[in-house]
C-alpha positions as MATLAB code, in Angstrom:
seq = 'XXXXXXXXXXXXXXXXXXXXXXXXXXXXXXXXXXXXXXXXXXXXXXXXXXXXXXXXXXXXXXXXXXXXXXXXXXXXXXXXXXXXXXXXXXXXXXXXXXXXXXXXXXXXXXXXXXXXXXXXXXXXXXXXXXXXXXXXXXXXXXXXXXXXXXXXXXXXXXXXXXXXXXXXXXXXXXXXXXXXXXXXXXXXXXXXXXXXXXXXXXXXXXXXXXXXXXXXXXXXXXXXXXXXXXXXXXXXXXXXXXXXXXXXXXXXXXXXXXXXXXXXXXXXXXXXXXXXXXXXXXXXXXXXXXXXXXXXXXXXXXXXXXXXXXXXXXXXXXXXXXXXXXXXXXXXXXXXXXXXXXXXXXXXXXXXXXXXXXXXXXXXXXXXXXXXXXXXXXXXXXXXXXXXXXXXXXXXXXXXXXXXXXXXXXXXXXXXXXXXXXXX';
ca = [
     -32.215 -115.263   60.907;
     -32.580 -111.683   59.480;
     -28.776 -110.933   60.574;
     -28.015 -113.942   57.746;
     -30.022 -112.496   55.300;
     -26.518 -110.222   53.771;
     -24.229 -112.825   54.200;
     -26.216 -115.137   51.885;
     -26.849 -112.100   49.221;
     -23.265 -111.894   49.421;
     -21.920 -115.728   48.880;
     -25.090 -115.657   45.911;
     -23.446 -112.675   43.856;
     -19.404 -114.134   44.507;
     -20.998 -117.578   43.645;
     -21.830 -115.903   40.124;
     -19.117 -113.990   40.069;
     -16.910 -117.443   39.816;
     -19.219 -119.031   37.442;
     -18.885 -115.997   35.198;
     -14.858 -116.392   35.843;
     -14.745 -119.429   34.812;
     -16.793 -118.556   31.175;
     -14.627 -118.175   27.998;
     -14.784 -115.013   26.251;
     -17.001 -116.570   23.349;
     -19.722 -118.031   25.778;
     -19.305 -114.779   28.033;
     -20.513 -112.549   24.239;
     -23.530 -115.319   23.767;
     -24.733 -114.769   27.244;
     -24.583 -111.069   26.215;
     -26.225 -111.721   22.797;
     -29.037 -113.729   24.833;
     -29.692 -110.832   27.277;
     -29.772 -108.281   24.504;
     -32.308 -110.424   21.828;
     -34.290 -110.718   25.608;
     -34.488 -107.055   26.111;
     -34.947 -106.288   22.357;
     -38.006 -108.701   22.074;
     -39.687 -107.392   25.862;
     -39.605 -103.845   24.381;
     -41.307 -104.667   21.294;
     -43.678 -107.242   23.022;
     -44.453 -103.788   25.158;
     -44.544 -101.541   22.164;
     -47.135 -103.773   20.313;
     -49.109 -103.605   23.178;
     -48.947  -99.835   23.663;
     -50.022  -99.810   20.020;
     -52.556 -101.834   20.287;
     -54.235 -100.436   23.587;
     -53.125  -96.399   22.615;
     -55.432  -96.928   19.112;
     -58.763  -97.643   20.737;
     -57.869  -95.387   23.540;
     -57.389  -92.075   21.690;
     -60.250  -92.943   18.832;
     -62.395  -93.166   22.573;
     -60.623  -89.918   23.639;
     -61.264  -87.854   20.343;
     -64.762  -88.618   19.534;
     -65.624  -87.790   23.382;
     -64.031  -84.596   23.062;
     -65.529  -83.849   19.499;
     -69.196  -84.629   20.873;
     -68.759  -81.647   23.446;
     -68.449  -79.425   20.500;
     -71.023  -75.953   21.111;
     -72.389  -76.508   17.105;
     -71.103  -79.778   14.926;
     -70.433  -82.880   16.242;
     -67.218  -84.842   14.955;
     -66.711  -88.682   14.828;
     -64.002  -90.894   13.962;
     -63.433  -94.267   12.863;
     -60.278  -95.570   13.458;
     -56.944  -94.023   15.178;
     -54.028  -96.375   14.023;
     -50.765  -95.625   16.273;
     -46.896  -96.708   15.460;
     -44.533  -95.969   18.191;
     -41.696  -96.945   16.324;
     -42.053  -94.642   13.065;
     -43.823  -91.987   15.476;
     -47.014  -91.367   13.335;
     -50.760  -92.132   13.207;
     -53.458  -92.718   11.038;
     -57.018  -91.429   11.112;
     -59.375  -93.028    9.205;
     -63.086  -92.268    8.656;
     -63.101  -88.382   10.064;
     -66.819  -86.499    9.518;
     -67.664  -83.320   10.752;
     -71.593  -82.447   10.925;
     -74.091  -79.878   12.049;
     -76.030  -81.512   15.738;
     -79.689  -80.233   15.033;
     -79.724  -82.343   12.275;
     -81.303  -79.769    9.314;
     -78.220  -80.284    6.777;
     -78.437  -83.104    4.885;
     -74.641  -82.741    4.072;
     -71.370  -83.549    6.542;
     -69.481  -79.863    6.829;
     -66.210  -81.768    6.119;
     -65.667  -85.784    5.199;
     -62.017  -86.835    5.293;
     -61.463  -90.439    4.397;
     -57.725  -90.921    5.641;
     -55.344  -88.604    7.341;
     -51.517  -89.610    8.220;
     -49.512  -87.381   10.894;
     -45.732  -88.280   11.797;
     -42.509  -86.925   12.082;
     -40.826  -84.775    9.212;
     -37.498  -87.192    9.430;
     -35.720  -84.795    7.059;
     -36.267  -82.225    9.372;
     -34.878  -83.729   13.029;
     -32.012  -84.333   11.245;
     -31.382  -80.500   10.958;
     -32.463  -80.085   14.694;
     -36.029  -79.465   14.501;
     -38.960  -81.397   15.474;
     -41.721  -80.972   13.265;
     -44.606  -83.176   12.093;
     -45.702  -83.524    8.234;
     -50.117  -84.338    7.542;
     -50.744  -86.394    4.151;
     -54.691  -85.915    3.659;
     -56.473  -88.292    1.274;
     -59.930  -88.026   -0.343;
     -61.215  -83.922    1.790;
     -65.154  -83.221    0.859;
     -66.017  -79.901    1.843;
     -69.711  -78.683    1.926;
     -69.988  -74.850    2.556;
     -74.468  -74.638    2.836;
     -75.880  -71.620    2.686;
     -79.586  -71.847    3.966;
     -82.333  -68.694    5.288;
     -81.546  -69.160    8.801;
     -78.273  -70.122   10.742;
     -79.201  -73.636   11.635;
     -79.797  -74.368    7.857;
     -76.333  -73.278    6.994;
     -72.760  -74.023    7.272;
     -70.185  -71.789    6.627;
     -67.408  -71.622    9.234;
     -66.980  -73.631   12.728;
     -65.931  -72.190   16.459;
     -62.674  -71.777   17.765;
     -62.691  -74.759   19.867;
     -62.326  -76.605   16.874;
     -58.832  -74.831   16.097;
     -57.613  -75.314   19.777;
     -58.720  -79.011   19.912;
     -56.724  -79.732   16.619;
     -53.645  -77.633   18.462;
     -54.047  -79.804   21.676;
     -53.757  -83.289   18.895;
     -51.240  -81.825   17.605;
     -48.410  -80.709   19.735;
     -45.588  -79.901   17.515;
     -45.944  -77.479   14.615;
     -46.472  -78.773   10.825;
     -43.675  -78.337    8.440;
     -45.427  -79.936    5.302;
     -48.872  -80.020    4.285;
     -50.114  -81.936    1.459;
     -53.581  -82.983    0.374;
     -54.804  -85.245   -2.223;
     -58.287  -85.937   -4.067;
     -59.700  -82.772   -2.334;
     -63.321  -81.699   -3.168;
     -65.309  -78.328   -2.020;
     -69.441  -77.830   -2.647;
     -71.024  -74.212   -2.624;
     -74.816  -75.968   -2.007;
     -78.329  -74.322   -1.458;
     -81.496  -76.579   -1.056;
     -83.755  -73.477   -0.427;
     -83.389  -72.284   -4.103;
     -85.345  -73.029   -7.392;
     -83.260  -74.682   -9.124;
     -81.004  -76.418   -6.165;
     -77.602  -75.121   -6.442;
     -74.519  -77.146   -6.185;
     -71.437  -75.664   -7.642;
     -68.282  -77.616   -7.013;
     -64.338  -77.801   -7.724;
     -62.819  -81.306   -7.739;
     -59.536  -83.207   -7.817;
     -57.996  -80.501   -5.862;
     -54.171  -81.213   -4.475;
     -52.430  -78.826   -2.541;
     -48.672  -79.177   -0.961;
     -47.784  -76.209    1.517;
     -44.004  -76.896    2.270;
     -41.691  -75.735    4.865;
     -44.105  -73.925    6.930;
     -42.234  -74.076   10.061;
     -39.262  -72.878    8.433;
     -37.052  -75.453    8.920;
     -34.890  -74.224    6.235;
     -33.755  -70.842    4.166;
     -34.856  -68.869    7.224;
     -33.015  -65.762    6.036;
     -35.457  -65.782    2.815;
     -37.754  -63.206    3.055;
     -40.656  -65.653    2.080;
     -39.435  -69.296    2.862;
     -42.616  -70.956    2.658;
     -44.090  -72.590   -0.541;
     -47.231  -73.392   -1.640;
     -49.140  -74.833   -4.638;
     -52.788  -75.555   -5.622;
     -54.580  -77.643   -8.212;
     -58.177  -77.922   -9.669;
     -60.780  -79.220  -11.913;
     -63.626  -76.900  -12.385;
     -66.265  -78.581  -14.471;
     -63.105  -79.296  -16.957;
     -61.719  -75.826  -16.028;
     -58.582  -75.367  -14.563;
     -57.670  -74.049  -10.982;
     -53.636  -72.856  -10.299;
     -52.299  -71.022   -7.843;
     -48.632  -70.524   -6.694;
     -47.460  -68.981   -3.767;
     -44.306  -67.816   -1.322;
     -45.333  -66.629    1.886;
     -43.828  -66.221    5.619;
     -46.813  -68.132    7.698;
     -44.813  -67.194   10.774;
     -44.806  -63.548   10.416;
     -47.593  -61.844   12.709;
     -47.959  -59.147    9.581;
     -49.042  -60.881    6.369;
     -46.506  -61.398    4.013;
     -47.000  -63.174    0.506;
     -46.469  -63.333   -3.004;
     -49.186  -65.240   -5.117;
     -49.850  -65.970   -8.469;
     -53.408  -67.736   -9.687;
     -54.942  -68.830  -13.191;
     -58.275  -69.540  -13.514;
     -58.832  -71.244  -17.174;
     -61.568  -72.132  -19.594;
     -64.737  -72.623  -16.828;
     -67.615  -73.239  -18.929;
     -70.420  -70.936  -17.511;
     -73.538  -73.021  -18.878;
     -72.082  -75.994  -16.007;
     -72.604  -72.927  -13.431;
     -76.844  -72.250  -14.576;
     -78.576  -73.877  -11.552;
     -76.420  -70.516   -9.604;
     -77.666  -68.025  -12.210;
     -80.726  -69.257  -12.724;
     -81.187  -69.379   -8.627;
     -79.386  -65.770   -8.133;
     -79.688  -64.077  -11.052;
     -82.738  -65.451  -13.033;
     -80.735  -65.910  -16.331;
     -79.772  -68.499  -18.371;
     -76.451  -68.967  -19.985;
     -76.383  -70.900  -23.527;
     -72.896  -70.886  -23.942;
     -69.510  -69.117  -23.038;
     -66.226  -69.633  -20.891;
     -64.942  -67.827  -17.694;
     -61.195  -67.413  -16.776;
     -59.135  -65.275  -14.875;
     -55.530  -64.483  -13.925;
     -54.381  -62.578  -10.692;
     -51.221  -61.646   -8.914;
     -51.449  -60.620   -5.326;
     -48.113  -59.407   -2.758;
     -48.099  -58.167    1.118;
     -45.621  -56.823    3.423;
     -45.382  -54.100    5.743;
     -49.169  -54.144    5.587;
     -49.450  -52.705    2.137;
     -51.189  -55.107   -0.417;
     -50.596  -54.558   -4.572;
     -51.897  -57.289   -7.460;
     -54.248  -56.842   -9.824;
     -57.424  -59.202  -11.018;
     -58.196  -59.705  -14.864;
     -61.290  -61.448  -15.256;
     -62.634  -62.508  -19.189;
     -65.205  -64.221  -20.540;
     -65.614  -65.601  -23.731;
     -68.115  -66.104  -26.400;
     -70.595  -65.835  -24.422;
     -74.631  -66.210  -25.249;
     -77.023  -65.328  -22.689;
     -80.265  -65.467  -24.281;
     -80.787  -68.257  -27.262;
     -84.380  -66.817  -29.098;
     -84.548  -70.179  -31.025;
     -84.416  -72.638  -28.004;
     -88.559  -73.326  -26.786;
     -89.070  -72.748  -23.467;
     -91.455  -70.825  -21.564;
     -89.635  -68.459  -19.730;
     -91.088  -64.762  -18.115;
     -90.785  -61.554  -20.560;
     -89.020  -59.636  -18.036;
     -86.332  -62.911  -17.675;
     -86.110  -62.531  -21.328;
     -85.685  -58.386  -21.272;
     -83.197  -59.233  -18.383;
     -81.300  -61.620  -20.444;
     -81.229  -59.425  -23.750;
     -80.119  -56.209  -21.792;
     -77.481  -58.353  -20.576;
     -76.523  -59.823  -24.217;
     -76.734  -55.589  -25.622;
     -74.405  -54.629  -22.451;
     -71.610  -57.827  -22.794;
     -71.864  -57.094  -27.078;
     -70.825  -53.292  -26.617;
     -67.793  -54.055  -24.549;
     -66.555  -57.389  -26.082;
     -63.277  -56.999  -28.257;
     -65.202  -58.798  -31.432;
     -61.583  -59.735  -33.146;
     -60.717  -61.606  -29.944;
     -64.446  -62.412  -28.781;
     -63.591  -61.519  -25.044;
     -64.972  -59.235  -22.334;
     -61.962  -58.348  -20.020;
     -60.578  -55.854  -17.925;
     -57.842  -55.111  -15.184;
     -59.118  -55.010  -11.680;
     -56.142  -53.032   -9.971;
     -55.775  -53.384   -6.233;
     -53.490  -51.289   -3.997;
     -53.501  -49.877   -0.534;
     -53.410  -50.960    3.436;
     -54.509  -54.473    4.165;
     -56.934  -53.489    6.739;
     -58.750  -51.456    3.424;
     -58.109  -52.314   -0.504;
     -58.629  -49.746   -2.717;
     -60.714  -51.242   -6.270;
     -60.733  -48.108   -8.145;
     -64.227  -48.399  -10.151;
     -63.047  -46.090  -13.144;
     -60.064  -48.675  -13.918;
     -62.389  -51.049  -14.235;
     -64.962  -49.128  -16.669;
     -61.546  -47.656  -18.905;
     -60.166  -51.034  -18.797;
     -62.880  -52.477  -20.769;
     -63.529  -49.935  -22.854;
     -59.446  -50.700  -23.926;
     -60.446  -54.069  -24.025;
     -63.185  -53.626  -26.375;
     -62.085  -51.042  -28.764;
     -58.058  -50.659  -27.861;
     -56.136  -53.542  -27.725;
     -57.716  -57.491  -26.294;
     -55.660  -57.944  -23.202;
     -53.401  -60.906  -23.066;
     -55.212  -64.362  -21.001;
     -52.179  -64.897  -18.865;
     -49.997  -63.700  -15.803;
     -48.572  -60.254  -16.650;
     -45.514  -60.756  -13.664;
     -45.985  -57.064  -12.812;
     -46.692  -57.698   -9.355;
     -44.146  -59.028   -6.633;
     -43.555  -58.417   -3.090;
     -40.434  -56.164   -4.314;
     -43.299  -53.656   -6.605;
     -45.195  -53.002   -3.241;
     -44.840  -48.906   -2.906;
     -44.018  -48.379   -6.724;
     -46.935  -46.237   -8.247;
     -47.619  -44.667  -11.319;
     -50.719  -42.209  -12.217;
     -52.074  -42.381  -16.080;
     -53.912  -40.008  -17.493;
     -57.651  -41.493  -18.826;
     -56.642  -41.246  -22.196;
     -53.235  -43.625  -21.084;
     -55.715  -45.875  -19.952;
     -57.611  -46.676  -22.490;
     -55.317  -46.080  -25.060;
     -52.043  -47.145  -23.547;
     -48.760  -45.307  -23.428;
     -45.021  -45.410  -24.487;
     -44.619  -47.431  -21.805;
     -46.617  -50.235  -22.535;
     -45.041  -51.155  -26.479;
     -42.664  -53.059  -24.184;
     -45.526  -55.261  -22.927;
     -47.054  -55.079  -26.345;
     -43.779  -56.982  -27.431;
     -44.315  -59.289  -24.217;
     -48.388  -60.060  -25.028;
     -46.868  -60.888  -28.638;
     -44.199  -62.931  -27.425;
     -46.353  -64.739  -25.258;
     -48.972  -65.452  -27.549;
     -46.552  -67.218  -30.141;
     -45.489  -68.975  -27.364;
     -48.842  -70.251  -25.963;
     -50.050  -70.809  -30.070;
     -46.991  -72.871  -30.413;
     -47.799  -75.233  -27.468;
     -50.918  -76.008  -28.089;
     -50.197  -77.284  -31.554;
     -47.521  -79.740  -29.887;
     -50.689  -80.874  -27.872;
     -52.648  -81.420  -30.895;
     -50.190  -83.441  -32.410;
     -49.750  -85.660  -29.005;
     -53.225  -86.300  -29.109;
];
């Protein structure tokens, strides 16, 4: 019987062999037709299964791993898997301290997609793109450890690397949100920046990898009405930093920030407005940029408003008021100066003196100009220039160029925000 067994395979696969034969051509392309839909629908029926089991499975597989964490504890709601597009969804992600003392999550995340940079396999590499939606940060800063939260372990970092597998080409974040809190202090401080976004672009450097900085990076904020912009080209890959950044800090009011003074400083701001501009740029591990902060018309102590307040908070507050009236530019009604930075990145030099002979300029000299002065790029890193104190505060032949500039500027910025007035 088992000796038959090959003979009777073999008259099976000539009997089909005829009956095939015998097919036209048309009939002979709708068998093949049938076969293909077959196999076409079996792999999706299996992919929609993988999808539907992997989900469950690696929301199971995450939050076990998260709950092993030393310090917070993570939890997720939902992982949403699609095998054909190659991406996921995470929705519902919360981050929070285990003993339980912080009323607050450490970080809230209400959607998070992850797939393939398309773009990007196209031109041979295999990258991944992360679109974050609706980030609440909450930095806490309490007496002891276990009443604060300020940064997390490393085996959060490696657990994100082990999610992730490939590297991330493109960043971008929407509806962001970061809290400075303190529930310890008299008044309870919360001090908060809102409507963030942030895009960080071609991180991997997929393309224009002979460009000394090919990555790009923007970010946008709302603080209390203020605005937050910063703009920066970097090279994320290189193991020394290299960057070039610009960021504008505009028109904060500082009464919206009085729970923090009154908490840290015992004063009490009536009215006045906080903005600064910066440029920053690294390589070789030299750093150069430059911070100018200013605040204007500000009122720290307000005689006529009833309140019963300590006389040494008042003395505070009117030495404070004497000090910000002797080195305000009255024409301009600004306190400013030029915090210059230079030196190895391992140990900034702030030279003190600038600071003191820049606001002396600013006060009796010449206001400095509320915008980016574009003096600083990662091509000015080594280029130095010593000024005598009297060059400081009074300026030098040098600077009627950027005299012309300021002026130029300023016509420009006047002009703009009439067009805005009109719009409106």
């Amino acid at each position: 019987m088992r000796a038959n067994k090959p003979e009777k395979t073999t008259s099976i696969r000539a009997a089909r062999r005829e009956r095939l034969s015998k097919l036209s051509t048309d009939q002979r392309k709708g068998r093949s037709r049938r076969r293909l839909a077959r196999t076409i629908v079996i792999t999706l029926g299996v992919l929609a299964i993988i999808n539907f089991a992997l989900g469950p499975v690696l929301t199971w597989y995450v939050n076990k791993k998260m709950a092993d964490m030393p310090e917070y504890v993570g939890h997720i709601d939902c992982i949403t898997v699609n095998m054909i597009t190659a991406s996921a969804r995470v929705d519902g992600f919360d981050m929070k301290k285990k003993n339980g003392q912080i009323p607050v999550p450490f970080v809230y995340i209400n959607k998070i997609k992850a797939g393939l940079e398309w773009k990007s396999l196209f031109k041979g590499s295999i990258v991944a793109k992360i679109d974050v939606d609706s980030l609440n940060v909450n930095f806490v800063k309490g007496p002891t450890k276990e009443q604060s939260q300020t940064s997390v372990d490393t085996s959060w970092v490696e657990l994100a690397d082990d999610l992730m597998p490939i590297s991330i080409n493109k960043f971008e974040l929407h509806r962001g949100e970061i809290h400075y809190r303190d529930f310890y202090q008299s008044p309870k401080v919360d001090i908060y920046a809102n409507h963030i976004y942030v895009l960080a672009e071609n991180l991997s450097n997929v393309k224009d990898s002979a460009v000394i900085l090919p990555s790009k990076a923007v970010v946008r904020a709302n603080v209390y009405g203020g605005s937050v912009n910063v703009k920066a080209q970097l090279d994320v890959l290189s193991k020394i930093p290299k960057f070039d950044v610009t960021a504008e800090i505009k028109k904060i009011p500082i009464p919206k920030l009085n729970d923090f003074a009154r908490a840290y400083a015992n004063i009490d701001v009536q009215k006045g407005y906080f903005s600064m501009y910066a440029e920053a740029a690294s390589k070789d591990k030299k750093i150069k940029g430059y911070i100018k902060p200013f605040v204007e018309d500000l009122d720290v102590l307000n005689l006529k408003e009833e309140k019963e307040d300590p006389l040494k908070t008042k003395l505070y507050e009117g030495l404070i008021e004497i000090g910000s009236w002797f080195v305000e530019n009255h024409k301009e009604d600004n306190i400013a100066t030029r915090i210059e930075i230079e030196g190895n990145l391992d140990n900034p030099k702030i030279s003190v003196w600038q600071i003191i002979t820049d606001l002396l300029r600013n006060a009796f000299v010449k206001a400095f100009f509320q915008s980016i002065d574009n003096t600083v790029s990662i091509n000015t890193i080594g280029e130095t220039r010593d000024k005598t104190f009297l060059e400081k505060v009074f300026g030098s032949g040098d600077d009627r160029k950027q005299k012309k500039e300021d002026r130029k500027k300023e016509k420009e910025l006047k002009k703009k925000e009439r067009q805005e007035k009109k719009k409106k």
